[in-house]
mmCIF file of the C-alpha atoms, coordinates in Angstrom:
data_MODEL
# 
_entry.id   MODEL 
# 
loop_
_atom_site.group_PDB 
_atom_site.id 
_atom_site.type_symbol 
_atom_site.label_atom_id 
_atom_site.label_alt_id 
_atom_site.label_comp_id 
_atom_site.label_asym_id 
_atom_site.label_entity_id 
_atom_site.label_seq_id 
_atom_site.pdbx_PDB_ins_code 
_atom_site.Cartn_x 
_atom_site.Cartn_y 
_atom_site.Cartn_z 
_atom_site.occupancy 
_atom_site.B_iso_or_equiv 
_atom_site.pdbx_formal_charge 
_atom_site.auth_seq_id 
_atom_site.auth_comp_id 
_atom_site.auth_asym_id 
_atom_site.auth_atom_id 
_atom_site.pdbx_PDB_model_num 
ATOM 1  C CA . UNK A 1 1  ? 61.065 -65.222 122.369 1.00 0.00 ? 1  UNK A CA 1 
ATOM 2  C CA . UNK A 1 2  ? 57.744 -67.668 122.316 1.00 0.00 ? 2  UNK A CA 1 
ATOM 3  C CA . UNK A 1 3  ? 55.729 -67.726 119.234 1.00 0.00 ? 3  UNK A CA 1 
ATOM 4  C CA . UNK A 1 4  ? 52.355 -65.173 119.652 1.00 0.00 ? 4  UNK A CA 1 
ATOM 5  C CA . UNK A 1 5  ? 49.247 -66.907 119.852 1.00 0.00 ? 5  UNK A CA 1 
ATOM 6  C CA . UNK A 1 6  ? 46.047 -66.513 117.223 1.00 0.00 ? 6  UNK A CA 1 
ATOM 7  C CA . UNK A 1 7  ? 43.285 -65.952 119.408 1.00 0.00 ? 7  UNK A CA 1 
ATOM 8  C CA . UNK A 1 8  ? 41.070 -69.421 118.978 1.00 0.00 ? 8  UNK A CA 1 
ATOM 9  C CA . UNK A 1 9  ? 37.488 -67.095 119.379 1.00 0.00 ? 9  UNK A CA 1 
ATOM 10 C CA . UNK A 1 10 ? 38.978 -64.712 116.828 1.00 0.00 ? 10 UNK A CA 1 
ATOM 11 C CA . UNK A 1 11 ? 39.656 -68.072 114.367 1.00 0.00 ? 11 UNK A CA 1 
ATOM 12 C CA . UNK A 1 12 ? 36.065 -69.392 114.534 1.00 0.00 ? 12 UNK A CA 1 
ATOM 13 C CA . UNK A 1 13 ? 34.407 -65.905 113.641 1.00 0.00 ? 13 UNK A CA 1 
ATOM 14 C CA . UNK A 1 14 ? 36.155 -64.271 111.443 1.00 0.00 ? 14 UNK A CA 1 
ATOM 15 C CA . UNK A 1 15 ? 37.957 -64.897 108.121 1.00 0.00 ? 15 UNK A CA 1 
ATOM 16 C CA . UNK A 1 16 ? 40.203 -62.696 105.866 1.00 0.00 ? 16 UNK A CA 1 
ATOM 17 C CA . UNK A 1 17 ? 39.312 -62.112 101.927 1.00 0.00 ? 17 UNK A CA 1 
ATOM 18 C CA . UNK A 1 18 ? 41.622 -62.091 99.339  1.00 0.00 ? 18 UNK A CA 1 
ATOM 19 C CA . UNK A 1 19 ? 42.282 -58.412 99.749  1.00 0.00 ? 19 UNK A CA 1 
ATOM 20 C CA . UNK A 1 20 ? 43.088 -58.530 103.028 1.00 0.00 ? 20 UNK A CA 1 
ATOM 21 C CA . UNK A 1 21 ? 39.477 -57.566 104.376 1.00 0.00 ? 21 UNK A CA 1 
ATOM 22 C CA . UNK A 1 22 ? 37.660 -59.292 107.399 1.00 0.00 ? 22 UNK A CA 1 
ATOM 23 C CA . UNK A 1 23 ? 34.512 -60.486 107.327 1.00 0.00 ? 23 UNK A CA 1 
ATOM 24 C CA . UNK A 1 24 ? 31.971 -61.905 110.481 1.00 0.00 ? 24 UNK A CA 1 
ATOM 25 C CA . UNK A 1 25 ? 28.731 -63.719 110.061 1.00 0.00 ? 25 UNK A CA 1 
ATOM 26 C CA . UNK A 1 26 ? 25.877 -61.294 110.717 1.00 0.00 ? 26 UNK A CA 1 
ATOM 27 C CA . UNK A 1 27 ? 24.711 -60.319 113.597 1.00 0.00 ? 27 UNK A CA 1 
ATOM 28 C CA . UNK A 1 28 ? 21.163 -60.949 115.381 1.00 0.00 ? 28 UNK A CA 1 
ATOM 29 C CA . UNK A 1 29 ? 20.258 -64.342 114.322 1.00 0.00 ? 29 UNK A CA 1 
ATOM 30 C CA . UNK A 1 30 ? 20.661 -66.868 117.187 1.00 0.00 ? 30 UNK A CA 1 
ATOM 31 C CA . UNK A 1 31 ? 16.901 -66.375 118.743 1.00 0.00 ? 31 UNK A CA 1 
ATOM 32 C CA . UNK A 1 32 ? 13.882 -64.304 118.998 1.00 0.00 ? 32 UNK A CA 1 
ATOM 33 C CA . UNK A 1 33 ? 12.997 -64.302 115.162 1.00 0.00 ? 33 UNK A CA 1 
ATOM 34 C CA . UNK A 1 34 ? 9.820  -64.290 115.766 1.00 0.00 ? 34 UNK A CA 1 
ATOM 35 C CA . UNK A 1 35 ? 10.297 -60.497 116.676 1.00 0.00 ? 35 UNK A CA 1 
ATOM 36 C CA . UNK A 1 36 ? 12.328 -59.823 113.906 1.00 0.00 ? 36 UNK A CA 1 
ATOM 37 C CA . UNK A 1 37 ? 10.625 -58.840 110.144 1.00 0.00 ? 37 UNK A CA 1 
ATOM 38 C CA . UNK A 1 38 ? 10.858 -60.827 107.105 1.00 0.00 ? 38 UNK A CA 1 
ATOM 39 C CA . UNK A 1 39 ? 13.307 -58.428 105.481 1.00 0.00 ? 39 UNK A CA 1 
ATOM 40 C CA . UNK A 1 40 ? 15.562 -58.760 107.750 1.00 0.00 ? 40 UNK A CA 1 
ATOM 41 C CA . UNK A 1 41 ? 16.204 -62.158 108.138 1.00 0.00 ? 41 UNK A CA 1 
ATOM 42 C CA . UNK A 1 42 ? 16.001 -62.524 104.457 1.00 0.00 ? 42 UNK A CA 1 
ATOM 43 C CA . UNK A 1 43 ? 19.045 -59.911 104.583 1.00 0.00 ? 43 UNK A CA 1 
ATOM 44 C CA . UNK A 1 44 ? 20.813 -61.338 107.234 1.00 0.00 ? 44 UNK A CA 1 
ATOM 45 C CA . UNK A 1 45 ? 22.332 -64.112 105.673 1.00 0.00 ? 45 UNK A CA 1 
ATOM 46 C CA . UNK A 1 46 ? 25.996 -64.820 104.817 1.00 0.00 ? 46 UNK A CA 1 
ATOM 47 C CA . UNK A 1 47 ? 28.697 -62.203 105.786 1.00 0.00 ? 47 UNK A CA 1 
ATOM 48 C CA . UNK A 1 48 ? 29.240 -58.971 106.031 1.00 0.00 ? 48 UNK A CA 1 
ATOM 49 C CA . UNK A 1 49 ? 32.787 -57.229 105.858 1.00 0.00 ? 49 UNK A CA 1 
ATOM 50 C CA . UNK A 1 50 ? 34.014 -55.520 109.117 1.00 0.00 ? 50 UNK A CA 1 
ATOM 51 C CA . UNK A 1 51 ? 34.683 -51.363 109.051 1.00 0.00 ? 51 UNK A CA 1 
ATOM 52 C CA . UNK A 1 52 ? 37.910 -50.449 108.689 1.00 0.00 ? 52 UNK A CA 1 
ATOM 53 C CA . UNK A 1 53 ? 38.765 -49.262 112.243 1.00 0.00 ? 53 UNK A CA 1 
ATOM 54 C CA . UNK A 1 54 ? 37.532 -52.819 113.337 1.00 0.00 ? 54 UNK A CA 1 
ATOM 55 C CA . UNK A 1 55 ? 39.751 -54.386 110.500 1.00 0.00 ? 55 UNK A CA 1 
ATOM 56 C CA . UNK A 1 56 ? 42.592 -52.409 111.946 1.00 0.00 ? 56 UNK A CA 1 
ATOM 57 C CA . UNK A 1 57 ? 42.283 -53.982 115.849 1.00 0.00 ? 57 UNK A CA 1 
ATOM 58 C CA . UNK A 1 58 ? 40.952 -57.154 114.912 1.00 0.00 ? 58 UNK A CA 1 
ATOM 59 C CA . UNK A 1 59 ? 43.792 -57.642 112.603 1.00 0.00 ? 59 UNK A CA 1 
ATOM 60 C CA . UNK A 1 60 ? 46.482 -56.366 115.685 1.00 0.00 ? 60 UNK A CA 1 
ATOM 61 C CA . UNK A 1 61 ? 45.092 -57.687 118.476 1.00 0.00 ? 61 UNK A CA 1 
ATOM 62 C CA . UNK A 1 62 ? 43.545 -61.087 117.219 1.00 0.00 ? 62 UNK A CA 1 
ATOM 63 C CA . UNK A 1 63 ? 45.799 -62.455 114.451 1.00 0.00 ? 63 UNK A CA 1 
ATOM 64 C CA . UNK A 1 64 ? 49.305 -61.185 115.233 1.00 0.00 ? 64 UNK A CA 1 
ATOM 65 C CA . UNK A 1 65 ? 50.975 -63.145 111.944 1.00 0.00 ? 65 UNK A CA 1 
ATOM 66 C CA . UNK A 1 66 ? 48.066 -62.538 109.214 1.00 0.00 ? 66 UNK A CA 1 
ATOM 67 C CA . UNK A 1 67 ? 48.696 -60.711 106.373 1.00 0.00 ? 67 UNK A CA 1 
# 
C-alpha cells in the first residue's frame, strides 16, 4: 500500500507544539486594516492554538503520520 500524503496547504499553515497542540497564524490580517482598530491588530500578532475539535480533524485529515 502507497505511502499517505501530508497535505502541502496543511504544511505551510499550521505547525504542531511540543505537546502535541496545533497552532495557525491569526486570522484577519491580509487587507482592509484600515477598518480594523488599533487593539486588534496590536493583538493579532503571532499564533494562536487551534480548539480541540479542530486539533482532532486537522490532525486526521491533514497530517496522517504526525504525532
Amino acid at each position: 500500500m502507497p505511502k499517505m500524503k501530508t497535505k502541502s496547504g496543511a504544511k505551510k499553515r499550521f505547525r504542531f507544539t511540543a505537546s502535541g497542540k496545533v497552532k495557525h497564524g491569526v486570522v484577519g490580517k491580509r487587507h482592509g486594516m484600515s477598518k480594523r482598530g488599533n487593539r486588534f491588530l496590536r493583538q493579532a500578532t503571532g499564533m494562536t492554538i487551534v480548539s480541540e475539535p479542530d486539533t482532532r480533524i486537522i490532525k486526521r485529515n491533514f497530517f496522517p503520520y504526525e504525532r
